[in-house]
N, C-alpha and C positions, 0 to 999 in steps of 0.2 A: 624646582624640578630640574636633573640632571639636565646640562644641554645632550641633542641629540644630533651628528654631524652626518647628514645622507648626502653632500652632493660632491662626493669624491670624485667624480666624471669632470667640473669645474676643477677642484684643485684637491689632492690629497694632503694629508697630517705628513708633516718631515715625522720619518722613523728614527725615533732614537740614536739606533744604531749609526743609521746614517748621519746624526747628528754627529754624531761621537766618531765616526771617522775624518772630519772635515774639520774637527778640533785643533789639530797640527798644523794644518794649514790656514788655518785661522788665527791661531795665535802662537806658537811655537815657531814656524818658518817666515823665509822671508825670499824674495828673488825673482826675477821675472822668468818665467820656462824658456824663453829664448836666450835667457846673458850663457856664455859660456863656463862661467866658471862655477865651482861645488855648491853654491846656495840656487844657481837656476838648474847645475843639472840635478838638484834633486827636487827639486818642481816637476823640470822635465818626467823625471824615473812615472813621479806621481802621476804624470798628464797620461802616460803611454800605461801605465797598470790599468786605467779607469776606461783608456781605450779599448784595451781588450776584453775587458768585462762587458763595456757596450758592445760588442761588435758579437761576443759570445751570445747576450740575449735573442738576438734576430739570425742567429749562423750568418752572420758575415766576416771579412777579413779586419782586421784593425785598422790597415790603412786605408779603409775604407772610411772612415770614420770621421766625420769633420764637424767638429764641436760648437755650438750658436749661441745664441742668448734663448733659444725656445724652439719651437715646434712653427711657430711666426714664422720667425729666423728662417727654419728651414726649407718652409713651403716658399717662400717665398725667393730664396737660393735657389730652387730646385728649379720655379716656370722661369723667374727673369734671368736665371742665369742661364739656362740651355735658351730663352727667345737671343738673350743677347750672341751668341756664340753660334744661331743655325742656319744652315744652307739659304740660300735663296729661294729654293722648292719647297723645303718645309715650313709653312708658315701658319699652321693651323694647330692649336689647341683645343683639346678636346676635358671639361671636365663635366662632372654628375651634378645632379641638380642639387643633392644636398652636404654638397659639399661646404665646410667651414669657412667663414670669413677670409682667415687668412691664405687658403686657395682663391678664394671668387673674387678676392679685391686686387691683388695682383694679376690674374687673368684679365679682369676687366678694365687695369691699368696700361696691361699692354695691346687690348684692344683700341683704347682711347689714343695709344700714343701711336698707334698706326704697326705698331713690332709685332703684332698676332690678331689670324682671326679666330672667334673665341666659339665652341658649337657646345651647348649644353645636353647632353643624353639624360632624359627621363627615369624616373624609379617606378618598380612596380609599387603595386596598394601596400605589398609587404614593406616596402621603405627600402628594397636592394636593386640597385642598378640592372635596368634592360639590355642584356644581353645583346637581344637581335638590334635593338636600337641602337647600341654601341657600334655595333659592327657593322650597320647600315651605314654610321658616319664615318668610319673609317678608309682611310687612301693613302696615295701615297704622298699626298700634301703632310699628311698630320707629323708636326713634331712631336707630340709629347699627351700624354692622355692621365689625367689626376682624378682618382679613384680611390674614397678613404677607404679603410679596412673595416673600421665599426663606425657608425657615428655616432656623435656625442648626445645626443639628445633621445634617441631611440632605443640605442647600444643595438641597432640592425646591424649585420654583418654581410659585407658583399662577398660576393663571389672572383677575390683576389686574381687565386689560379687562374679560373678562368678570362679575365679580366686579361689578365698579362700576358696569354698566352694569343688574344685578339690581337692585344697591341703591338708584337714581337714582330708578331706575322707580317703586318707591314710595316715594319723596320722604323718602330715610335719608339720613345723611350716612354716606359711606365712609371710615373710614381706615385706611391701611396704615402699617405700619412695618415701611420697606424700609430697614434699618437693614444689612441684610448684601447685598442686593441694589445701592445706589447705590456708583458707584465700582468695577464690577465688568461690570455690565449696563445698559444702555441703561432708565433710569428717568423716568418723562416725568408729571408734573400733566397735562399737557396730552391727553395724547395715552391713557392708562387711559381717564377720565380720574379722578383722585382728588381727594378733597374737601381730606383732612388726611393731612399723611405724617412719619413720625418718621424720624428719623438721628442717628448719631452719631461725632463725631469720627477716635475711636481705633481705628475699624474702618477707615479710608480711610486712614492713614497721619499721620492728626493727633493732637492732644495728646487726654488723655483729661479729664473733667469738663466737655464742653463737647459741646454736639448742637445738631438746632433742630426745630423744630414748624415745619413750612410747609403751608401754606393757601391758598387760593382768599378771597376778600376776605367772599364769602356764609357761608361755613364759620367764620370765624376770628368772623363778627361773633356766631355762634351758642355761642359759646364762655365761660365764666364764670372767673376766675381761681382756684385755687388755691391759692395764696398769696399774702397783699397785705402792702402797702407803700408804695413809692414810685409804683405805677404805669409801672412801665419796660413797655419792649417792649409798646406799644399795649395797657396798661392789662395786660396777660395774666401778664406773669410779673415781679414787682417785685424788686428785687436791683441794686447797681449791677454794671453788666458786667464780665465778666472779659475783656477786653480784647485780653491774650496769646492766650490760648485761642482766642476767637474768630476773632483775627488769622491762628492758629495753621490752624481750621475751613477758614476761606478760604482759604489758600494750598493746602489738602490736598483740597478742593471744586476747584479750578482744577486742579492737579495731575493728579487723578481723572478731571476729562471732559478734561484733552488727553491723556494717556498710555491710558484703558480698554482701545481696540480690541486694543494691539498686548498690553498686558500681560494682557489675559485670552485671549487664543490661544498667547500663549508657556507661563503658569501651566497653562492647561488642557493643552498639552504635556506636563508636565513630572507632573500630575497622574493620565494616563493611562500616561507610561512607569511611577509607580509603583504603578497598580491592575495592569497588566500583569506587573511583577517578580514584584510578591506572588502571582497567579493562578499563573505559572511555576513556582512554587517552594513552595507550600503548598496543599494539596487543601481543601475544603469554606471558600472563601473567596467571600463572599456581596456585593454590593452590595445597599446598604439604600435604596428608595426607586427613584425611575424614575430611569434612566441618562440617557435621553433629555431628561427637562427638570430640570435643577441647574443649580447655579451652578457657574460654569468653573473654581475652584479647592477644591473640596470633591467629597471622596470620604467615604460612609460606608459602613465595611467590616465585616463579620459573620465574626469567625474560628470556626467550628464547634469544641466544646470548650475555647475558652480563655478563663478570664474575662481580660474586657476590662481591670478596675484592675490584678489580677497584668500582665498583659501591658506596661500602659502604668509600674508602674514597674519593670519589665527593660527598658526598651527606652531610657534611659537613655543618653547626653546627648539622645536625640530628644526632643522634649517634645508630644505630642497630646492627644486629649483622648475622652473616655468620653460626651463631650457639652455642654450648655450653661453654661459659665464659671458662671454665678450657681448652677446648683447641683450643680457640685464640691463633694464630699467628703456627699454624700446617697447614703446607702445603699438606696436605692427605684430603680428603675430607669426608663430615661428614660418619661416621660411620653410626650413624641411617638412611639417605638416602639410601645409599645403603642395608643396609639390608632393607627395604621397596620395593628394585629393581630399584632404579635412575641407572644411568650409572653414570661414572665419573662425564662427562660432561656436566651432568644435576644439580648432586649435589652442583659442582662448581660454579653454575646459581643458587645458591639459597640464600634468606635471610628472617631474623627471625623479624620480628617485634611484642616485648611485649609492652605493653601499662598498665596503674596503677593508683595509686589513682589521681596523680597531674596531668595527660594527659587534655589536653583541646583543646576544636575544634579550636583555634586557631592553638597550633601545629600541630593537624592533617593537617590543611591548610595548614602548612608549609614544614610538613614532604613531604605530594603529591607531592607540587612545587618542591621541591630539588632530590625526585626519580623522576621522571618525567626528569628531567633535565640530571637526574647523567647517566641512564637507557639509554637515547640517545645519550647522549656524546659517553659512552662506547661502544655502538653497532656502533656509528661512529666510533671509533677508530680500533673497528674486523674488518669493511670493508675497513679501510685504508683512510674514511673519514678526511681529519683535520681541517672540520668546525663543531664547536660545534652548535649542535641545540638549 
C-alpha cells in the first residue's frame, strides 16, 4: 500500500523546487558570506535575495530578519535575549498555556535562574488564549508576553491582533511564533501588529535547520545575543551562515506567499472530506478545539475509547501524529489538551492529522480506510474483543 504522509504540522516534504534552488549552493559555490571578496560576496548577494523573500512572507522589512537554525533558535532568541538586555522594572514574562516547548523551556529556564518571573494566562475550551485573563496579568512590570499564532497540535488559531494590541498598551514587547501559521494563513508584522515573530523552514516546504527571528527595528534593538562569536546577523546570532539552507528558506518563503490562497482551500477540502468519512463511519468521533478558527490543514480528532498510540501504529503506512513532533514517544499526555480541560483519558484518545502541499484525495482515501480500520481493531482490543473488524 501507497505510504500516506498526514503529519506536515511536525515536518513538511523539501519542495523540489526548493530542492533545486539550494543546488548551487550546494555544490557549485563555495565562500563564507562574510569573507570579502567575489566567492563570499556572492554567498552574500544569495543570503540578502532569501532575506527579502522572508521578510516579503510576513510584510516585514528585510533587515529585520535574523536567520537561526529553527524556530527553537528563535523563540528562544526572542525571551533569553530581551530577559538578558531588560530594565530592572520589567521582570515579568508572560506566556499561554499551550505554548510549544521551545517557548516554555526557556521561560521556565529563566525563571529558575532568577532572570524572569514567568505568569501563565489560560485558554478557553476552544484551545485560544483568554483575552480578559491576559490582560488581568498584564502591568507595567511585564517585559515580554509569547503568544503562538496557531498551535501545532490543534491548528487553533489565537487572536494575534488582539493579543498585541493588549501587550503594546503597556509598553511589552509581543512575540509570536507563527511558526505553523506562516505559509498557510495570511501572517502580517504589520498589520497584528507584532514585535518579534519565529518561523521555520521545514514547516513551509523548506529544508530543515534553518528558520529566522523577524523583528521590528525597535524590538530586535531590545534584544541581547545568545550566543557570541563572530557577530553575524546584526550582532544577534554569530555563526557563519548556512547558505543552502537559507537559500533553501527563501525559495520556500516566496513559494509560500504565491501559492497560500489556492493551496490552503484545496488542503482544507480535502481535510474536511476526511473529518467527514471518519464522522460517517465511526460513532463518538470528537473535534478537539474550535472548528471554526484552525488552520486550514489540521484536524484534531478525539476517537472515544481508542487510545490514540495503539491506533496510530495500526494505521500503518498512514503516518499522524498523537501531537507535537518534539514530544513523541512521552508517555504524559498532551500538555495543551489538558490545559483546554480534556481529562487524561481524553487526551490519550486523541490524534493530529496535518495535511500539505503533496496530500491528494487519493490518500485521503486511504488515510479513512486504515483509521477506520485501526479505530476498531483497538476499541476491539479495550473490550477484550480478538476479532479484528
Amino acid at each position: 500500500m501507497h505510504e500516506v504522509y498526514l503529519d506536515y504540522n511536525g515536518s513538511s516534504p523539501l519542495d523540489p523546487r526548493v530542492a533545486e534552488a539550494m543546488m548551487p549552493a550546494l555544490t557549485g559555490r563555495t565562500g563564507n558570506a562574510s569573507s570579502v571578496h567575489r566567492f563570499g560576496q556572492r554567498q552574500a548577494a544569495a543570503v540578502e535575495d532569501a532575506r527579502e523573500r522572508v521578510a516579503a512572507l510576513v510584510d516585514a522589512s528585510p533587515s529585520g530578519v535574523v536567520f537561526c537554525a529553527g524556530a527553537t533558535e528563535a523563540n528562544n532568541l526572542a525571551l533569553i535575549g530581551l530577559a538578558e538586555g531588560a530594565p530592572a522594572e520589567r521582570n515579568r514574562i508572560v506566556i499561554s498555556a499551550v505554548e510549544h516547548a521551545s517557548v516554555r523551556k526557556p521561560a521556565q529556564w529563566l525563571h529558575e535562574q532568577g532572570k524572569a518571573k514567568v505568569d501563565v494566562v489560560g485558554v478557553a475550551q476552544g484551545g485560544y488564549v483568554d483575552l480578559d485573563e491576559l490582560e488581568a496579568l498584564l502591568g507595567p512590570d511585564v517585559l515580554a508576553v509569547s503568544v503562538m499564532a496557531a498551535n501545532s497540535e490543534t491548528g487553533v488559531l489565537n487572536p494575534v491582533r488582539e493579543v498585541a494590541q493588549l501587550v503594546q498598551a503597556v509598553g511589552a514587547v509581543f512575540h509570536c511564533d507563527a511558526t505553523q501559521m506562516v505559509g498557510r494563513l495570511p501572517c502580517s508584522l504589520s498589520d497584528a501588529p507584532i514585535d518579534l515573530l519565529s518561523l521555520s523552514g521545514h514547516k513551509i516546504g523548506g529544508p530543515g535547520g534553518v528558520g529566522a527571528l523577524v523583528g521590528t527595528r525597535r524590538s530586535l534593538a531590545r534584544l541581547r545575543p545568545v550566543t557570541h562569536g563572530g557577530g553575524h546577523e546584526r550582532g544577534l546570532r554569530s555563526g557563519s551562515l548556512n547558505v543552502a539552507g537559507i537559500v533553501g528558506l527563501g525559495t520556500a518563503a516566496h513559494l509560500a506567499k504565491k501559492e497560500r490562497d489556492s493551496e490552503s482551500a484545496r488542503v482544507e477540502a480535502l481535510r474536511d472530506r476526511l473529518v467527514e468519512g471518519l464522522r460517517a463511519e465511526l460513532a463518538g468521533v470528537h473535534e478537539n478545539g474550535d472548528p471554526d478558527r484552525r488552520l486550514p490543514n489540521t484536524a484534531s480528532l478525539r476517537f472515544e475509547g481508542a487510545d490514540a498510540e495503539a491506533m496510530v501504529f495500526n494505521m500503518d503506512p498512514v503516518a499522524v501524529s498523537t501531537g507535537s513532533a518534539c514530544n513523541s514517544g512521552s508517555i504524559e499526555p498532551s500538555q495543551v489538551l489538558l490545559a483546554m480541560g480534556f481529562s487524561r483519558d481524553e487526551a490519550f484518545e486523541s490524534v493530529r492529522f496535518s495535511l500539505g502541499r503533496f496530500t491528494t484525495e487519493t490518500e485521503i482515501d486511504t488515510a479513512l480506510q486504515q483509521t477506520i480500520k485501526a479505530v476498531k481493531y483497538v476499541r476491539g482490543m479495550t473490550r477484550g474483543d480478538s476479532q479484528c473488524d
